[in-house]
Backbone as JSON Lines, residues from 0, in Angstrom:
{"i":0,"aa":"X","n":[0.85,-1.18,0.0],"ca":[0.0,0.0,0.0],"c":[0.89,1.23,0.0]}
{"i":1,"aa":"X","n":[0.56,2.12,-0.67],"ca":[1.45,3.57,-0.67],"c":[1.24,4.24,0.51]}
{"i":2,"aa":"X","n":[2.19,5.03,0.55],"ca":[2.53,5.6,1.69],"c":[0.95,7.01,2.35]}
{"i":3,"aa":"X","n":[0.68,7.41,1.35],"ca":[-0.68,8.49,1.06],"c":[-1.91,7.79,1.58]}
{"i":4,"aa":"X","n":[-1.95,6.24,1.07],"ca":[-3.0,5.69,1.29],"c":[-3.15,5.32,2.29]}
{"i":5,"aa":"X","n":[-2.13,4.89,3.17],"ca":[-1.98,4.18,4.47],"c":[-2.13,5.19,5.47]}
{"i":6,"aa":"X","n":[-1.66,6.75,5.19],"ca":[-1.94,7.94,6.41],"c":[-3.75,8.36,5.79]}
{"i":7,"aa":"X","n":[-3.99,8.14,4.85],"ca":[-5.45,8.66,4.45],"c":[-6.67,7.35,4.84]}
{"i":8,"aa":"X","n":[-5.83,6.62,5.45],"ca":[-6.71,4.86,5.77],"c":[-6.72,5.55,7.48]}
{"i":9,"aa":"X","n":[-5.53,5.76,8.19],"ca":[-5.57,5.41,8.9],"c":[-6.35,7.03,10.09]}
{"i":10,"aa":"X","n":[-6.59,7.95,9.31],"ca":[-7.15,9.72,9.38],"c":[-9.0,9.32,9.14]}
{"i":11,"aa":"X","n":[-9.16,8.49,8.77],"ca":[-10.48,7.88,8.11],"c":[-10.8,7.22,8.93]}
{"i":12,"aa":"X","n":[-9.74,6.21,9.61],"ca":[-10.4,5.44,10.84],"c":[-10.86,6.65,11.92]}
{"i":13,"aa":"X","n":[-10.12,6.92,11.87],"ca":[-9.8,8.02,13.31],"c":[-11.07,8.77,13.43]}
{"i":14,"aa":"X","n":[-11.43,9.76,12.15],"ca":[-12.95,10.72,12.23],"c":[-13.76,9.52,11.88]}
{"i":15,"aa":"X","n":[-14.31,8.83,11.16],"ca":[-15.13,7.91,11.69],"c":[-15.32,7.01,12.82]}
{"i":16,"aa":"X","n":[-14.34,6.42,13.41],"ca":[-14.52,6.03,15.32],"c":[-14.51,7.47,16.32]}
{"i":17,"aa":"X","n":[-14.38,8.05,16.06],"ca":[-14.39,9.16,16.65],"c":[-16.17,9.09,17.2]}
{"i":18,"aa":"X","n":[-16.8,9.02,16.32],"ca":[-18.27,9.36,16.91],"c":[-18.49,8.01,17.79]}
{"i":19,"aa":"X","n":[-18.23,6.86,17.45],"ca":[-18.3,5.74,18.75],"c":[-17.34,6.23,19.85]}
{"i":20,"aa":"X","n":[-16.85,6.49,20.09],"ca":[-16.11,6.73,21.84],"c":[-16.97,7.73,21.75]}
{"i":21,"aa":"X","n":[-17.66,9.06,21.09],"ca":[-18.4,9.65,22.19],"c":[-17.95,11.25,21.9]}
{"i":22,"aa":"X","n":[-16.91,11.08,20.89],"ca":[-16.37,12.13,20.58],"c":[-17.2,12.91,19.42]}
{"i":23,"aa":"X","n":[-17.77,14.01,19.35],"ca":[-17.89,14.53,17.51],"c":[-17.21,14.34,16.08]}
{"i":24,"aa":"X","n":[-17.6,13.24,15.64],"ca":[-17.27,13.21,14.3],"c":[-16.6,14.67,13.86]}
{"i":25,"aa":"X","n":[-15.41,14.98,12.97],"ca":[-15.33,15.81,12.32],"c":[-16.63,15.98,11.23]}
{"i":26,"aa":"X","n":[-16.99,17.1,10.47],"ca":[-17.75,17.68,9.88],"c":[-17.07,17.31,8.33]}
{"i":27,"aa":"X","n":[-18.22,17.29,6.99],"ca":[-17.51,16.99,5.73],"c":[-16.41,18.22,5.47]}
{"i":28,"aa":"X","n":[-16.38,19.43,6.01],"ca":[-16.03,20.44,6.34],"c":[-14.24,21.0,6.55]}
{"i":29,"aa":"X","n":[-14.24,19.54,8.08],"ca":[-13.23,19.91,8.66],"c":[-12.49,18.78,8.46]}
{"i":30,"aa":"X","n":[-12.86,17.84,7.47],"ca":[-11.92,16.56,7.3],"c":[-11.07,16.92,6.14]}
{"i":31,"aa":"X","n":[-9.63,16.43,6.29],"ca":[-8.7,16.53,5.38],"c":[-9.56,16.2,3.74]}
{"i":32,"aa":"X","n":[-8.85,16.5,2.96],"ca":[-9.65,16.1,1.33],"c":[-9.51,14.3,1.57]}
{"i":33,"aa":"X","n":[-7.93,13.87,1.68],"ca":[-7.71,12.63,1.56],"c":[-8.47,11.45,2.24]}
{"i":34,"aa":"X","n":[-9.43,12.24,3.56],"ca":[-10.21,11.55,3.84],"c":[-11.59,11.72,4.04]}
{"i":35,"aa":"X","n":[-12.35,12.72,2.99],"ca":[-13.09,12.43,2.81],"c":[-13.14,11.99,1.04]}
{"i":36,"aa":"X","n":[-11.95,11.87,0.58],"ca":[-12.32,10.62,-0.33],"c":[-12.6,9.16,-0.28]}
{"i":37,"aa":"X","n":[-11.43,8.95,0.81],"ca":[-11.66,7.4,1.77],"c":[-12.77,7.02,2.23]}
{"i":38,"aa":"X","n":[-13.37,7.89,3.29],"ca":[-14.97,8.04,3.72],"c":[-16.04,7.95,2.54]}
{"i":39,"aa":"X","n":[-15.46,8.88,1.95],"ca":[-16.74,8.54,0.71],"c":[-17.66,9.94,0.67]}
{"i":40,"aa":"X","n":[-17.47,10.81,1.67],"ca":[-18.3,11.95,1.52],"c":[-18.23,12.73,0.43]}
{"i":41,"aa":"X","n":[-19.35,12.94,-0.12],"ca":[-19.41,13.9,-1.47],"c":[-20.46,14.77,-1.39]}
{"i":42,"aa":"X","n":[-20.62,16.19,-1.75],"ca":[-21.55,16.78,-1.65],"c":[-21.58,17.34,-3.33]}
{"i":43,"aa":"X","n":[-22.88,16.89,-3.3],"ca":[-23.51,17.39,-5.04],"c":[-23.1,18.48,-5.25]}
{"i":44,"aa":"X","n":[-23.3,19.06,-6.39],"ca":[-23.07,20.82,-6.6],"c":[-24.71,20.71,-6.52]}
{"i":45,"aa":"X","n":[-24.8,22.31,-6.16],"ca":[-26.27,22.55,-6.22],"c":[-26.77,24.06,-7.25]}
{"i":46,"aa":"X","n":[-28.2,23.53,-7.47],"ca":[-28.42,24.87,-8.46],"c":[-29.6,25.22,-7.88]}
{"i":47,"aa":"X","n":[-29.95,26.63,-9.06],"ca":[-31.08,27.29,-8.12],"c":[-31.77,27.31,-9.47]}
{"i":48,"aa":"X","n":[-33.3,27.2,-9.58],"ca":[-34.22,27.55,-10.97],"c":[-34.36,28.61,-11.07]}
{"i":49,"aa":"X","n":[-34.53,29.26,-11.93],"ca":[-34.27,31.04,-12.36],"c":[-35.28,31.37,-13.32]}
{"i":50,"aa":"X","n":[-36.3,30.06,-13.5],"ca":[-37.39,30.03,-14.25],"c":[-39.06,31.09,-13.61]}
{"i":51,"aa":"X","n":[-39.34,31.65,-14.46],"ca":[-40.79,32.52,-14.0],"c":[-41.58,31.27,-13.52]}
{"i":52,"aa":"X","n":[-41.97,30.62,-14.4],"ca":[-42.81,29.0,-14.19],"c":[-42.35,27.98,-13.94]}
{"i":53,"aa":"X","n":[-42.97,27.06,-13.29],"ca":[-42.49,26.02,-12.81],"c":[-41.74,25.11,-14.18]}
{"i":54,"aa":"X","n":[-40.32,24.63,-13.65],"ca":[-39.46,24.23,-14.67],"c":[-39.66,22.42,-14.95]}
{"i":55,"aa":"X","n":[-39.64,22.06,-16.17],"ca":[-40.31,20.77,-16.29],"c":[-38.95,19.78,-16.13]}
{"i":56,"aa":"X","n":[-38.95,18.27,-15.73],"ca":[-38.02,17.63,-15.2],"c":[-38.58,16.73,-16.01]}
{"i":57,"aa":"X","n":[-37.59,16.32,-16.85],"ca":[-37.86,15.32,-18.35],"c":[-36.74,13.93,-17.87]}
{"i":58,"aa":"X","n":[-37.13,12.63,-18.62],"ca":[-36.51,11.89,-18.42],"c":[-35.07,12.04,-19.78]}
{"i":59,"aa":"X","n":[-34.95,12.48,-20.48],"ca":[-34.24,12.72,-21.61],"c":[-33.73,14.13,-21.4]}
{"i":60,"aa":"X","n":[-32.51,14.37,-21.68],"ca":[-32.24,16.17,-22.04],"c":[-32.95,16.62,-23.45]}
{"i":61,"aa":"X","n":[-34.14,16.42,-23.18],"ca":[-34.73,17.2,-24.73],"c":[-36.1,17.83,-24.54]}
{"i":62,"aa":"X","n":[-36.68,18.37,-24.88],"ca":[-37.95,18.7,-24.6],"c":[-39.45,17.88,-25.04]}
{"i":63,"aa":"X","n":[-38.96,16.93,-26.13],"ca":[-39.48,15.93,-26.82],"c":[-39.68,14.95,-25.82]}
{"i":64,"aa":"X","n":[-38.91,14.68,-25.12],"ca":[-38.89,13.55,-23.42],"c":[-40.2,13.88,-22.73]}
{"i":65,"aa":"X","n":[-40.66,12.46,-21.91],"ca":[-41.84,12.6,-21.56],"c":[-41.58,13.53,-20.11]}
{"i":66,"aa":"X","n":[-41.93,14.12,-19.62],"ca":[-42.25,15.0,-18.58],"c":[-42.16,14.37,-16.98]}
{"i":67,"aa":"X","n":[-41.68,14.11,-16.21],"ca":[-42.04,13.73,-15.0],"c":[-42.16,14.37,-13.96]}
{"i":68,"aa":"X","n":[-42.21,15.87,-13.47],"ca":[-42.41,16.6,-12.63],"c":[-42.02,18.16,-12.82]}
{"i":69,"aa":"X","n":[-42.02,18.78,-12.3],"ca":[-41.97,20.06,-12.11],"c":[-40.72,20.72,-10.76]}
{"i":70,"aa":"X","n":[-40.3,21.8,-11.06],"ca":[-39.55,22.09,-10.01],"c":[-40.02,23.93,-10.0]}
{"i":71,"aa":"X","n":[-40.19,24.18,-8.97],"ca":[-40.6,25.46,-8.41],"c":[-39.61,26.58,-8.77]}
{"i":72,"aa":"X","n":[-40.27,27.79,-9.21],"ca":[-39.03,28.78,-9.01],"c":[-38.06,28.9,-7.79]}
{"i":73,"aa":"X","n":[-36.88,29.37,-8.05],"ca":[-36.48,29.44,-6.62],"c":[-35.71,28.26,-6.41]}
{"i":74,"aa":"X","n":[-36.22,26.98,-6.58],"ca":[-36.16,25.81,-5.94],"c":[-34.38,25.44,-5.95]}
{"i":75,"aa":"X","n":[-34.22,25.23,-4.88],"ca":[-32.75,24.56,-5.19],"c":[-32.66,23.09,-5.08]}
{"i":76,"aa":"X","n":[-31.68,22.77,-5.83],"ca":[-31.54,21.01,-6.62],"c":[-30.39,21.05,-6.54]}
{"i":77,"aa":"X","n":[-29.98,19.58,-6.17],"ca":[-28.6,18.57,-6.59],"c":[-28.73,18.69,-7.48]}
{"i":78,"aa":"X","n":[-27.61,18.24,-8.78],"ca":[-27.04,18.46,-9.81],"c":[-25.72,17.25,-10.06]}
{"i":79,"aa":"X","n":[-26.02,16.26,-10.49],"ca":[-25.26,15.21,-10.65],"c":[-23.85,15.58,-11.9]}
{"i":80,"aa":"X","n":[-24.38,16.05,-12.82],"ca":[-23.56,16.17,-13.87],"c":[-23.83,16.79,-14.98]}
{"i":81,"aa":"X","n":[-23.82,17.45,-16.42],"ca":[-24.17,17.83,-17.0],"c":[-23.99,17.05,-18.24]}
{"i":82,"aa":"X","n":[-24.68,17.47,-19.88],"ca":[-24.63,16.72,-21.03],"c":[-24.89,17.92,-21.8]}
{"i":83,"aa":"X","n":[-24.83,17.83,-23.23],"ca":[-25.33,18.67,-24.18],"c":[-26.64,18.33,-24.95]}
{"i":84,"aa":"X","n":[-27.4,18.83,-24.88],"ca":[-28.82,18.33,-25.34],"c":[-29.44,19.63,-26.08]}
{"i":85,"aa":"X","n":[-30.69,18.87,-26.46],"ca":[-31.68,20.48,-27.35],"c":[-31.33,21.32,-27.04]}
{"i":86,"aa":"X","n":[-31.49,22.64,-27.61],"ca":[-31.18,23.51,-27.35],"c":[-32.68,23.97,-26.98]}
{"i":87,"aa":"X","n":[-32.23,25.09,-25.58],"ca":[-33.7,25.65,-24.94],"c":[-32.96,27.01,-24.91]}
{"i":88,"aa":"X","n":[-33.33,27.66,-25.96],"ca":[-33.18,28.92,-25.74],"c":[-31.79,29.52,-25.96]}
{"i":89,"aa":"X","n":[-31.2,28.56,-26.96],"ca":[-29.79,28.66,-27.22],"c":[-28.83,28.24,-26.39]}
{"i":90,"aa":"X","n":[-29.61,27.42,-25.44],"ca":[-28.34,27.1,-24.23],"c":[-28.71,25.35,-24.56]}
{"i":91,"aa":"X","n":[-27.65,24.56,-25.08],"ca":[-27.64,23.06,-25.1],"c":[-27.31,22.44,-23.51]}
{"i":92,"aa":"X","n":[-26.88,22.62,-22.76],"ca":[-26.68,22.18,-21.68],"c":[-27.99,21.67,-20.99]}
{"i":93,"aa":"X","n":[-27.94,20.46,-20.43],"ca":[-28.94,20.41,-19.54],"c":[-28.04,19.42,-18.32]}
{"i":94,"aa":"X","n":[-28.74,19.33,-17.14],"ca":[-28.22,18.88,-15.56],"c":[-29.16,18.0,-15.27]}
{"i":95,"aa":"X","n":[-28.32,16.46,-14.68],"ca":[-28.99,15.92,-13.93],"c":[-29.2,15.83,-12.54]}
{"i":96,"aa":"X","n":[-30.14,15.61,-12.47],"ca":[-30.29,15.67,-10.75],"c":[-29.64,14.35,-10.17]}
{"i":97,"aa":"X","n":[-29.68,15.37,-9.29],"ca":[-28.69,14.26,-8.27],"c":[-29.84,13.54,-7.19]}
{"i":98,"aa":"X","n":[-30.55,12.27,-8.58],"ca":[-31.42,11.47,-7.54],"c":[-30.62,10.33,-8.46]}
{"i":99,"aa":"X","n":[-31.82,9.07,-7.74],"ca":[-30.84,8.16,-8.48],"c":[-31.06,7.29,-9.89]}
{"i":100,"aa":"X","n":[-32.97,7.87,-10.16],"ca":[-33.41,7.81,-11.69],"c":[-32.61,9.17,-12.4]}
{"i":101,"aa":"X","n":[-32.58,8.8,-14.11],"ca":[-31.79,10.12,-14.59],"c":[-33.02,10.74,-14.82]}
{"i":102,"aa":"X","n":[-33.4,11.92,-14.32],"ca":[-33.6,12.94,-14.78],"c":[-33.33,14.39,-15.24]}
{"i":103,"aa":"X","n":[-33.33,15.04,-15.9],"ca":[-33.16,16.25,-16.51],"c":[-33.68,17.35,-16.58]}
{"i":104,"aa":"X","n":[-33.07,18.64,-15.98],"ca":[-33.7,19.67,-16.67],"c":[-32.58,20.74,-17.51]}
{"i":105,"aa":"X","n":[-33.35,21.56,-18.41],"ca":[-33.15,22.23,-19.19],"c":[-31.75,22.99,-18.26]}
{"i":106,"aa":"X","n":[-30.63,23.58,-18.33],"ca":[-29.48,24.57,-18.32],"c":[-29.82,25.77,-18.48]}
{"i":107,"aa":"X","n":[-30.88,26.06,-19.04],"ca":[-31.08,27.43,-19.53],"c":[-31.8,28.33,-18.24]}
{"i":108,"aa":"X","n":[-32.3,27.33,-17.52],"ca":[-33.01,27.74,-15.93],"c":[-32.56,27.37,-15.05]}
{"i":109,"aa":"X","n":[-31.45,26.7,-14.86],"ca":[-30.62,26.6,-14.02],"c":[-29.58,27.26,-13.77]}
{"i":110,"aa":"X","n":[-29.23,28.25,-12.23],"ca":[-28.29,28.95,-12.31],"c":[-26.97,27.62,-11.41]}
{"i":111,"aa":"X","n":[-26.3,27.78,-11.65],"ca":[-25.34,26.87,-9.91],"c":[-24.56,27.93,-9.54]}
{"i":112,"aa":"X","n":[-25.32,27.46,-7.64],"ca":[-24.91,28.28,-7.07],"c":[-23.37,28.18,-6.23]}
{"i":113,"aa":"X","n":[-23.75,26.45,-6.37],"ca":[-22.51,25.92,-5.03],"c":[-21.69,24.55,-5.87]}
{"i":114,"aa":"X","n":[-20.63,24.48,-5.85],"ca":[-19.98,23.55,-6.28],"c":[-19.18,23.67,-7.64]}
{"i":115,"aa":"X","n":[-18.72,22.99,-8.61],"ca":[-18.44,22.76,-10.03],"c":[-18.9,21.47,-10.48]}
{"i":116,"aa":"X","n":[-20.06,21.04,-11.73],"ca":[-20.76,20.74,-12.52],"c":[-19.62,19.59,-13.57]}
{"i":117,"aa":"X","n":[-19.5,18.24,-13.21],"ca":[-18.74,17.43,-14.11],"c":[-19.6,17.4,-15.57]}
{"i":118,"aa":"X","n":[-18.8,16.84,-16.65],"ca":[-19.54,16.37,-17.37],"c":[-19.64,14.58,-17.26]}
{"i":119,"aa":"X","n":[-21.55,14.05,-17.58],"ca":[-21.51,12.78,-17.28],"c":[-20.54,11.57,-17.75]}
């Protein structure tokens, strides 16, 4: 085992037993990067809808895709990853949510507020 992996194994034990003796877990926050890759903690990027009307959540990035819900102005969403799809308004981008069916909405109403946006 490399030398990185074995101090990032053994920083991982440590804030995770930490909350069994009684102690406070470190926060996703206050843990080194190297271990919250070990741990596994990930926090989505998140976006905000910037749409007047409620924004439609398609199973496809296209508008042709059948429809499965709605998301509120305002509303803030996980954001799994992005793709290039129809264009809505001159913007091809669309974002999936960060559930664990793919769904999609349009880029063009999505602002992000928190994080950076992979492509899928």
């Amino acid at each position: 085992m490399k030398q990185h992996h074995k101090v990032a194994a053994v920083l991982a034990s440590a804030v995770v037993g930490a909350g069994a003796l009684g102690v406070p877990a470190a926060s996703a926050a206050e843990r080194p990067a190297a271990v919250q890759h070990v741990v596994g903690t990930y926090a989505l990027p998140k976006g905000k809808v910037i749409s007047r009307h409620r924004l439609a959540i398609r199973l496809r990035p296209t508008t042709r895709s059948k429809k499965v819900g709605s998301l509120r102005p305002g509303a803030i969403v996980d954001i799994k990853c992005w793709v290039n799809g129809q264009s809505v308004g001159g913007v091809r981008r669309w974002y999936r949510l960060g559930i664990s069916t793919p769904e999609w909405v349009s880029g063009r109403y999505i602002k992000i507020i928190k994080g950076r946006v992979t492509h899928c």
